[in-house]
N, C-alpha and C positions, 0 to 999 in steps of 0.2 A: 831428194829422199835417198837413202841408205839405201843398198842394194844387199838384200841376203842371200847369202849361198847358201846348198843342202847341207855342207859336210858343218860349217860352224851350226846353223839352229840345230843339224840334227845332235850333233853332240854337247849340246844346249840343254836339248830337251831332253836324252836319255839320263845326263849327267843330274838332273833336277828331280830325276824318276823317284832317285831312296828319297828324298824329302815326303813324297807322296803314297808309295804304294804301301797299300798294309802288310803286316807282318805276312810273312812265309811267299809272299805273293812274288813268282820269278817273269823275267821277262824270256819266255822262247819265241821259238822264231818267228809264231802267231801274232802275239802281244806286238815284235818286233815290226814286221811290216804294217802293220796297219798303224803302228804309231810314226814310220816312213810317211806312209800316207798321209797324216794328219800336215807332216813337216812340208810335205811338196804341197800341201794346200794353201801352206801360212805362206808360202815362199811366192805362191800362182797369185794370190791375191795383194800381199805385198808387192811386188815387183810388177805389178798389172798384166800377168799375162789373164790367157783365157779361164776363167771358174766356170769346170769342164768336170771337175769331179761329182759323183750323182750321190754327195754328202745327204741329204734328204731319204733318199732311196734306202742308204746304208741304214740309218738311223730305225727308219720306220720298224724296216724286216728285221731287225735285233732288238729293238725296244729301247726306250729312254735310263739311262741312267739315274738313277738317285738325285738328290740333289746335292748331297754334298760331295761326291765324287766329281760329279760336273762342276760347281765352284772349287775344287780345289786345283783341278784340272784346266779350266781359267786362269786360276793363279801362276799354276807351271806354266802356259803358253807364255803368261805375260812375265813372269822371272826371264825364263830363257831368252824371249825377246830382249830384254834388256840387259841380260852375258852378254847379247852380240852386238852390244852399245846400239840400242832403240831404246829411246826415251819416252817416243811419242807414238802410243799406235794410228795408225791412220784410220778414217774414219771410217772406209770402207773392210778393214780388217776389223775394225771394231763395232762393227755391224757383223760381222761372220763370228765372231769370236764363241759367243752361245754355244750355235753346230762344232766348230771345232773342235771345244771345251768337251762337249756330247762324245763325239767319235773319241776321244785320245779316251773319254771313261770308258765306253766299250772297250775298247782295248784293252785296258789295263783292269777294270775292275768283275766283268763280265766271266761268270766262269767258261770254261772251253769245253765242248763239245768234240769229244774223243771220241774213237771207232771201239766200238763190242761188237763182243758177240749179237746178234739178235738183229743189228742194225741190217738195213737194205744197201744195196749198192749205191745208190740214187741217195741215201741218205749220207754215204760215205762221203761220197764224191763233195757233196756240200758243209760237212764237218770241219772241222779245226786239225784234225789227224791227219793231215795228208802233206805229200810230197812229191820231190821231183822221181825219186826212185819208188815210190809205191804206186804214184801215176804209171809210172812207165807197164809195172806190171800190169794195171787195171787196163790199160791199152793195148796190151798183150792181149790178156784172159778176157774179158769183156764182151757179151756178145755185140753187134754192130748196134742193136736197138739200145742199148743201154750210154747216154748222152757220156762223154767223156771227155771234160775240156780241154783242147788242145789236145788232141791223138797222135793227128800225123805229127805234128812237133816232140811229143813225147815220144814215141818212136824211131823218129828220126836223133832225137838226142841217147836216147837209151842209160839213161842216168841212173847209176846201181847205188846202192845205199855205201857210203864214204863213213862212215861213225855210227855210234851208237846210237844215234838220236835219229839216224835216218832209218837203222836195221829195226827200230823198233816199232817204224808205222808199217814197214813194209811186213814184220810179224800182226802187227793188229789188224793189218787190212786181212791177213789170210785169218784172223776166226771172226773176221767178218763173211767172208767165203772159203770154209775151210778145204773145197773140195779143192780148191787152186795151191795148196799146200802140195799135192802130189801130182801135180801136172808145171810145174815150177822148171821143167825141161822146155817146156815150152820159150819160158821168159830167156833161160839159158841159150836157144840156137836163135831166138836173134837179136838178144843183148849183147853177143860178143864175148870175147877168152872172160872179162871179168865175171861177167856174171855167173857165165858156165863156173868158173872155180868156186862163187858163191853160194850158190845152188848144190854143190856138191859135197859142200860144208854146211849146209842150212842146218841139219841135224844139230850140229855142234854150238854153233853161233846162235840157235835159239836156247839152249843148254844156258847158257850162259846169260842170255835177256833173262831168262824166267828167274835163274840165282841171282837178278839185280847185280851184276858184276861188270860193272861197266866200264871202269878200267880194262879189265881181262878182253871184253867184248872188241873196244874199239883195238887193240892192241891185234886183236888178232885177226879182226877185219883186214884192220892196213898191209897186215903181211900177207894176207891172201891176195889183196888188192894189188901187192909189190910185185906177190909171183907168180899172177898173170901175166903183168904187164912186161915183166924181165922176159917171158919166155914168146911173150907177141913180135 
């Protein structure tokens, strides 16, 4: 039997994506892992390791896709399989193929559940809006009763928002709690020289989220991010 690695099905399977997703429909970083996931499961049961992922569990708590989404998404698994020269799926992957088929249409056709205003913490924390740099804050600010996956690791990492695409959940998460917008000193003395220079910029670098300039945004992240770092 053919042995598959991650890096050929996954770019297998992203590669196969335009044949599939409808118009306007992008892949970030959301859509992107969980369609990882999907790969490492083709990969676990192809190659017999343990089928250890709680593909069931996932499915239930987000709901079934359609059914054309799911058969087309079928069809992609079984394309890509066969980019990576599989001709024949095995009987046990083609007993999973259904669940798979399911999970990659979550991913991909499911709309995503962004942070607002209005929303709760506890609701954040489980949305599609989140990050390593907005984690880090909510592990900051967060009182100790409010669950926060991976704390001590997100603090011990202290991961600042690197682009625009990061500055931007860590702006949603605050008018999800805006009072953390002015306690953001906080996030500063124990994220370290970056953050501190971030934070002291926030004013500006949201300026620029709100005008959709996103060019301008990451541009000027980086260079703040540069002369921290220069002066650490």
């Amino acid at each position: 039997m053919k042995t598959l690695g991650q890096m050929d099905l996954g770019i297998a399977v992203l590669k196969r994506m335009g044949e599939y997703l409808p118009e306007k429909k992008t892949i970030d970083q959301t859509r992107y892992n969980e369609t990882i996931q999907v790969v490492d499961r083709i990969m676990d049961i192809f190659n017999g390791r343990q089928d250890s992922f709680p593909m069931a569990t996932l499915i239930a708590a987000h709901g079934a896709a359609d059914g054309r989404p799911v058969k087309a998404c079928g069809e992609l698994i079984e394309r890509a399989l066969m980019d990576c020269g599989v001709t024949i799926v095995p009987d046990l992957l083609a007993a999973k193929l259904p669940s798979l088929a399911e999970h990659l249409a979550h991913a991909l056709f499911r709309p995503l559940a962004l942070a607002k205003a209005g929303m709760t913490l506890e609701e954040w924390v489980v949305c599609d809006d989140t990050g390593e740099a907005s984690f880090f804050i909510a592990s900051v600010m967060a009182p100790v009763g409010i669950a926060i996956p991976r704390r001590e690791s997100h603090l011990k990492k202290a991961a600042f928002p690197a682009d625009a695409a990061a500055f931007g959940r860590c702006y949603r998460l605050l008018q999800v709690v805006p009072e953390w917008r002015f306690q953001l000193s906080h996030v500063a003395e124990v994220g370290g020289p970056v953050w501190a220079v971030l934070v002291d910029n926030w004013s500006e670098l949201s300026t620029l989220h709100e005008a959709q300039h996103w060019p301008g945004l990451h541009r000027r992240i980086t260079a703040l991010i540069e002369q921290a770092q220069a002066k650490a």
